[in-house]
C-alpha positions in Angstrom: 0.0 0.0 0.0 1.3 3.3 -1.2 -0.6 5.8 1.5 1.8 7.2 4.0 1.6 9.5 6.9 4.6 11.8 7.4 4.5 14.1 10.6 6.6 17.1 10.6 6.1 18.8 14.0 7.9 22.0 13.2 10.2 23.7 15.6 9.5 27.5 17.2 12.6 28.6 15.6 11.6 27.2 12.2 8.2 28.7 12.6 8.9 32.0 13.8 11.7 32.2 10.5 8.8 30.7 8.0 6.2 33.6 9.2 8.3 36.2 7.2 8.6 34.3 4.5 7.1 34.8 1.3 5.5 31.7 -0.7 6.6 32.5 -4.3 8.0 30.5 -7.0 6.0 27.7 -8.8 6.2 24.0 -8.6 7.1 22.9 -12.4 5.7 20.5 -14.3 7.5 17.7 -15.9 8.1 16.9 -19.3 6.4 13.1 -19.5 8.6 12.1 -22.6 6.2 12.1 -25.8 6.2 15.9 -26.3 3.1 16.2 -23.2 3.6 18.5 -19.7 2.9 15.0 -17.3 -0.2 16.3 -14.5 2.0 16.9 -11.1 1.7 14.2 -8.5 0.6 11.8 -11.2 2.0 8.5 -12.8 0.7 5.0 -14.2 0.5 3.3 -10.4 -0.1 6.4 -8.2 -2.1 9.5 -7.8 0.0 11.5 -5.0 -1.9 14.0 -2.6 -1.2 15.7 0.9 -2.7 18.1 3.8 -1.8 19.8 6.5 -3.9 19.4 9.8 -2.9 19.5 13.8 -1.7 16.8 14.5 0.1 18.6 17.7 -1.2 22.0 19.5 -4.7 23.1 20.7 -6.8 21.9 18.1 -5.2 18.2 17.9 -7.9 16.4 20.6 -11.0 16.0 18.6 -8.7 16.4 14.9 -5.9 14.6 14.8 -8.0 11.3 13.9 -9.2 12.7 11.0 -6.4 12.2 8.7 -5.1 8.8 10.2 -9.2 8.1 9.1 -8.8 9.1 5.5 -5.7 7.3 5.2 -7.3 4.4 6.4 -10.3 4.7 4.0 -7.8 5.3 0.8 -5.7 2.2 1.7 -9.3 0.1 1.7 -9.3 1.3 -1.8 -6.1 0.9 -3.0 -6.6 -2.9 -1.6 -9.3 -2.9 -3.9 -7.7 -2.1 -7.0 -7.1 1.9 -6.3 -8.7 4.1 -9.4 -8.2 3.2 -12.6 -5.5 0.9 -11.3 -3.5 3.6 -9.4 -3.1 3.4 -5.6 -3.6 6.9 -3.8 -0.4 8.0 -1.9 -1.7 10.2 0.8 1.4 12.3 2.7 0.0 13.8 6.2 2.3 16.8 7.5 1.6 18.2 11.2 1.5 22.0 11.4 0.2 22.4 15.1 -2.8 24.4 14.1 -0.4 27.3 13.5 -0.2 28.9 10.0 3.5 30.0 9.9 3.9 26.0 10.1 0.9 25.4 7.4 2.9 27.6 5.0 6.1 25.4 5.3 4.2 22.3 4.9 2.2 23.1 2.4 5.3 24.6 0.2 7.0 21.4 1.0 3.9 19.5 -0.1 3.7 21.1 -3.7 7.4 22.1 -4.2 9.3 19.0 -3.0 6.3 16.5 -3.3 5.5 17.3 -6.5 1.6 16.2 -4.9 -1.2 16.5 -7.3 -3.8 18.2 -4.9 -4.2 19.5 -1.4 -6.6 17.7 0.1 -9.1 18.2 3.3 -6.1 21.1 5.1 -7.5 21.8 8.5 -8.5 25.1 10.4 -9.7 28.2 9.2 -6.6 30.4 10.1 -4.2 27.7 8.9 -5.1 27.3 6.0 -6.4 31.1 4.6 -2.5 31.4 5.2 -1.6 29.4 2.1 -4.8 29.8 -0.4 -3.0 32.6 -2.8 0.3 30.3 -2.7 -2.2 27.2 -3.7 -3.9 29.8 -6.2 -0.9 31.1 -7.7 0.5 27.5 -8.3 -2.5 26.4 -10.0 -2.8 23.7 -7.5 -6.5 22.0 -6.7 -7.1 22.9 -3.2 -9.6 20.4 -2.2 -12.1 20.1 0.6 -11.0 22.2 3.1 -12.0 20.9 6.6 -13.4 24.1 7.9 -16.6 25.7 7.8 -15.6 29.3 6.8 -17.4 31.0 3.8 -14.2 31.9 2.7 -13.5 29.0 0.8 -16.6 30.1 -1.3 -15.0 32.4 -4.0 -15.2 30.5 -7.5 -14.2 33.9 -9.5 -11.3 34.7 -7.5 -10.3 31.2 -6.3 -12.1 28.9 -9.0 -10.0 25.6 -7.8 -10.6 25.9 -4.1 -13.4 24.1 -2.4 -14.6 23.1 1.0 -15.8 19.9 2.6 -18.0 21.3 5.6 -20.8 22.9 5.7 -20.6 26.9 6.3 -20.7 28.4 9.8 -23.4 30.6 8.3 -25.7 28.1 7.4 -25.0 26.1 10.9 -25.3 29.5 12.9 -29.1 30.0 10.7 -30.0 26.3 11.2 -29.4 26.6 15.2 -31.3 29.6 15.9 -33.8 28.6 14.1 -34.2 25.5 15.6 -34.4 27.4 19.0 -36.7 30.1 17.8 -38.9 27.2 16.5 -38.4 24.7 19.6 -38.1 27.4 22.4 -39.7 30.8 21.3 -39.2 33.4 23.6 -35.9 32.6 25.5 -32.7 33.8 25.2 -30.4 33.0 23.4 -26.4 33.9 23.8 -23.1 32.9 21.7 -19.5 32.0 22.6 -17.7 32.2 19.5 -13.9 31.8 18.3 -12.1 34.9 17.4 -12.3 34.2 13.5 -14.4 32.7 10.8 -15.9 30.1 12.5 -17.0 33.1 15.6 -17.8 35.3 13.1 -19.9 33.4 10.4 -21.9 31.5 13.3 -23.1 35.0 14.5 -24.0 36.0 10.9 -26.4 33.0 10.3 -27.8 33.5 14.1 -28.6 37.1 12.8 -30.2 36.2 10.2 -32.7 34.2 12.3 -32.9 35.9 15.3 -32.0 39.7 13.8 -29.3 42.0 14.6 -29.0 42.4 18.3 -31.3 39.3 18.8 -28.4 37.7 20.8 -28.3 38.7 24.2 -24.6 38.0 24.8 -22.1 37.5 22.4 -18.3 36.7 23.4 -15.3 35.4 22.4 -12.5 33.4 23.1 -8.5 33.1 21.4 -7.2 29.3 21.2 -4.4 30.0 22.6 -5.6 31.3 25.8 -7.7 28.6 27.8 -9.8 30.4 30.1 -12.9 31.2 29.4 -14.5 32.6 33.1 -14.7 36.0 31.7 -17.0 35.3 28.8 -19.0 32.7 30.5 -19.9 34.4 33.4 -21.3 37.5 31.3 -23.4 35.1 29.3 -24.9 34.0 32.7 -24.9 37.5 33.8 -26.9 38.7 30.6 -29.8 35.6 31.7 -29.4 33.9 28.7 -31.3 30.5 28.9 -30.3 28.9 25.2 -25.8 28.9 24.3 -24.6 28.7 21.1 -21.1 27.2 21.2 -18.9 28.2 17.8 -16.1 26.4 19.4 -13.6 23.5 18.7 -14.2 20.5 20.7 -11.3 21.5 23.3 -13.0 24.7 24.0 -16.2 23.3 23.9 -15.3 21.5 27.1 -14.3 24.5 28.6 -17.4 26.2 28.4 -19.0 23.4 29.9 -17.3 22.8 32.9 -16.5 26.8 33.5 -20.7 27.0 33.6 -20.5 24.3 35.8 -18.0 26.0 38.1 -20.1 29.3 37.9 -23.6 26.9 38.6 -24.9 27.6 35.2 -27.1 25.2 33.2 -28.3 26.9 30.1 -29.1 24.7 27.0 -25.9 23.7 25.1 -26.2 23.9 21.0 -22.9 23.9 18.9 -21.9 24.0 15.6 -20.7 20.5 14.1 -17.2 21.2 14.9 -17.1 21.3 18.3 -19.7 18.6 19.2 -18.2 15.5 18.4 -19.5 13.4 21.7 -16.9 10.7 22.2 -14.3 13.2 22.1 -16.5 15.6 24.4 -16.8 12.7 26.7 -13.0 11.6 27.1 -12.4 15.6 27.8 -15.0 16.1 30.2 -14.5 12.7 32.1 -16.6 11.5 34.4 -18.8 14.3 34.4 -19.3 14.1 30.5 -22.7 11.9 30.3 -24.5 14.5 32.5 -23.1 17.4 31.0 -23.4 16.1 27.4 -27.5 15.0 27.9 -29.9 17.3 25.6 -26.8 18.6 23.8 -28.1 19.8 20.8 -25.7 19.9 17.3 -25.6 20.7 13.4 -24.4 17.8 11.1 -23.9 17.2 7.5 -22.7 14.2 7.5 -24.3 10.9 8.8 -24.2 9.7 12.2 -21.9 7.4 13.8 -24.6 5.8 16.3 -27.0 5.4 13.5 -27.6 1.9 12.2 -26.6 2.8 8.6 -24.7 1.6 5.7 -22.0 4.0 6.2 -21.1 4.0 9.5 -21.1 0.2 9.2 -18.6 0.2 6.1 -16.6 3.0 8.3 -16.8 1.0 11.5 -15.0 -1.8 9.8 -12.4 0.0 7.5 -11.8 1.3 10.9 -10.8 -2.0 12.6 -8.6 -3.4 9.5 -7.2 -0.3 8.4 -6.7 1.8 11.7 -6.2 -0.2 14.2 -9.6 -0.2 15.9 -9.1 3.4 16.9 -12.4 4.7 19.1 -15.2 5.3 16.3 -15.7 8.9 16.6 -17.3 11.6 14.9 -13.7 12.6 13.4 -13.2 9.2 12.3 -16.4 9.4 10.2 -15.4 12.7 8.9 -12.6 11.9 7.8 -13.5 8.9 5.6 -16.3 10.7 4.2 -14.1 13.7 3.1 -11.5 10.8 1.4 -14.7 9.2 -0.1 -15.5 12.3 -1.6 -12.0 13.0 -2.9 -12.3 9.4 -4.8 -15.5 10.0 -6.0 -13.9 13.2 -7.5 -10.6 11.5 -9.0 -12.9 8.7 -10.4 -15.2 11.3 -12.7 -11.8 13.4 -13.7 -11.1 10.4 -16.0 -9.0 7.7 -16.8 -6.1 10.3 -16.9 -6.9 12.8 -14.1 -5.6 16.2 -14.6 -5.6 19.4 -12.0 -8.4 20.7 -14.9 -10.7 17.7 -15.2 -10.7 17.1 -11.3 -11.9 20.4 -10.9 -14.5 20.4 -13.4 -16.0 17.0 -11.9 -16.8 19.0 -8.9 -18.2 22.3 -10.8 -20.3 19.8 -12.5 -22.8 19.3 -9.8 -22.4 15.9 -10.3 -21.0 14.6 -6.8 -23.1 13.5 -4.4 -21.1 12.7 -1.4 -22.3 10.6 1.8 -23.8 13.3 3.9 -27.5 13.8 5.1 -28.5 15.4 2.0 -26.5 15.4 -1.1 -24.1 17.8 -2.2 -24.2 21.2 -3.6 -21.6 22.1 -5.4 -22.2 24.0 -8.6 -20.6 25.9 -11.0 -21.1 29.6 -9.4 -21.7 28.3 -5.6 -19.1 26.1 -4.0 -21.4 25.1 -1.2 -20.4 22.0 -0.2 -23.9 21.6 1.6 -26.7 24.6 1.6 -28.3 22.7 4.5 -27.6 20.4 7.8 -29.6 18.2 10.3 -30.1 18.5 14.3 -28.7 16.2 16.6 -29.5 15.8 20.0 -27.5 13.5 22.5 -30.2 11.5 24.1 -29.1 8.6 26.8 -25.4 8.7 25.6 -26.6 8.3 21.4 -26.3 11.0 19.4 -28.5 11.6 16.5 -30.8 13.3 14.0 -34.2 14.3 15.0 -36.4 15.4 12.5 -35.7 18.8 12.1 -33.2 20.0 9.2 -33.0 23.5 7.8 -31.7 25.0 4.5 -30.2 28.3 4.0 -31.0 29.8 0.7 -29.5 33.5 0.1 -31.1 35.2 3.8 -34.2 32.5 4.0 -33.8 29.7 6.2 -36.6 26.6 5.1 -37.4 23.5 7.0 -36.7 20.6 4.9 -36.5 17.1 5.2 -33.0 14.8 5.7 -32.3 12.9 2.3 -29.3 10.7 3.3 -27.5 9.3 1.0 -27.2 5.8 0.7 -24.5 3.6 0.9 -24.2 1.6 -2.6 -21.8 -1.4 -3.1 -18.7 -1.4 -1.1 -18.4 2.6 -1.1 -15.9 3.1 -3.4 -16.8 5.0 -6.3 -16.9 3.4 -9.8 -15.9 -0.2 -7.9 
């Protein structure tokens, strides 16, 4: 099997010398022999990829499965014949959640690589570090694991697209839920200090108006104390808090309210709410707090009796060592499915082009709870999500799902997609 992980953990020295550097220069093509420029990062056995994502730092507890996943899901396909015959070779660099780091190993990924693509790069301030390099270079910059709208921009950045859902359309689809489950109280937000903070609020605005928050705060990951922001949203009588946090943080909040004896009612974005890693960070004290927590998802659940999680649950065992079947886990394989699906309708002789086009196509459909919605002039990876709720230690969909379309926010129904065959695309 051709799939490697290679960890870089990058020294301070290193990092602070790489945040005044400049990405520039371009990663050449080679001449394939016959007279033809050969397509970067591929060759008649292999189709050679790589991200960044923190595999070290504040964000690694809750993210640093999630490439370990995909590499398990793309060495289940390369035992299976690959695509078109070629194996996918998947190289994993650590940048620690820090984007001086995510600009050294991304330049080392297309420059000394020689990869084809970037694939699912982590974090929204890592990785808005490197999209002009990836731009400028002409390099597919696929599937971004972040929810920020940023990765959105198919005139200015037309080979860039993300794998979440947006923070808008999770910030509309929670407060709308709790305008439509529990009118009249109060809602609040703790937000991070960027996209994900920022975007949240927007969609809760939407729903709720501007000013319809009664507390809205933030916090910086790289200061862990949140008793100042929690203890104005308790001050401010909020009854209903939104959480735009990563699952780290997301504990935090948690047990500083429990400190300050507040119990409001806990909603988060699908980022931050992954419940087996909520529960190893809260300990003992996890099922309790966890019970009623209420979450956005895209993507199928683990605890659900379906087709997917099955297939994942057992890729899983052979291919990553049994690690605990989390929400990141899931992830993870869904974003390599996707990237296969992709690579199988670029053609028997992928290029940076034709993979592109297969996603402008619309023709994708992904394994999420609704399909996907990636079009030509909206790079939308999904214009809608579910609601979870963690009931008796299982989390899962209820039957409320929301869409947002422009500034309207519709109730539709979940349309999951099913598992065909052995979920590997053109097998």
């Amino acid at each position: 099997m051709n799939s490697r992980i290679r960890t870089t953990p990058v020294a301070l020295a290193a990092a602070t010398a790489v945040t005044a550097l400049v990405l520039s220069g371009c990663s050449m093509p080679s001449d394939s022999g016959d007279g033809t420029t050969a397509t970067p990062g591929v060759t008649d056995d292999t189709v050679t990829i790589g991200t960044h994502t923190p595999l070290t730092g504040p964000a690694a507890p809750g993210y640093a499965s999630v490439s370990a996943a995909a590499l398990a899901y793309f060495e289940y396909v390369n035992d299976n014949g690959g695509v078109y015959g070629r194996n996918i070779n998947y190289i994993v660099k650590d940048d620690g959640y820090n984007p001086a780091n995510t600009q050294m190993v991304v330049r080392e990924l297309v420059q000394d690589e020689g990869v084809f693509a970037i694939f699912n790069g982590l974090g929204t301030p890592p990785h808005s570090s490197v999209i002009d390099y990836l731009h400028d270079n002409d390099v597919p910059d696929l599937f971004v694991a972040s929810g920020s709208t940023m990765w959105n921009q198919p005139e200015e950045y037309p080979n860039m697209f993300p794998f979440n859902a947006d923070y808008v359309v999770e910030g509309a689809g929670l407060a709308q839920y709790a305008a439509d489950t529990y009118p009249g109280q109060k809602v609040c937000q703790l937000g991070q200090d960027d996209d994900l903070g920022e975007d949240m609020l927007a969609g809760a605005e939407m729903v709720l108006g501007e000013g319809g928050l009664v507390q809205v705060e933030q916090y910086s990951s790289s200061n862990p104390d949140v008793t100042a922001q929690i203890g104005a949203m308790k001050a401010s009588g909020c009854e209903i808090a939104i959480l735009s946090t990563i699952p780290g943080f997301t504990a935090l909040a948690m047990t500083t309210a429990a400190r300050l004896d507040w119990e409001p009612l806990w909603m988060t974005s699908s980022v931050g709410a992954d419940y087996p890693v909520l529960l190893d960070l809260l300990g003992d004290a996890g099922p309790g707090m966890l019970d009623g927590l209420v979450a956005t998802g895209y993507l199928q659940s683990t605890d659900a009796d379906n087709g997917w999680s099955q297939l994942f649950k057992e890729i899983n065992d052979q291919y990553n060592g049994g690690a605990e079947f989390t929400g990141a886990v899931f992830n993870g394989m869904s974003a390599a499915y996707l990237f296969t699906e992709a690579l199988v309708a670029a053609g028997e002789q992928p290029t940076r082009e034709s993979i592109v086009e297969a996603i402008r196509s619309g023709d994708l459909v992904g394994n999420g709870v609704l399909p996907l919605s990636f079009s030509e002039d909206d790079y939308s990876s999904y214009r809608g999500v579910g609601i979870s709720i963690v009931n008796d230690g299982v989390q899962d969909f209820v039957d409320k799902a929301y869409r947002l379309d422009g500034d309207t926010v519709s109730a539709i129904d979940l349309d999951p997609v099913p598992l065909v065959g052995k979920g590997i695309p053109g097998a």
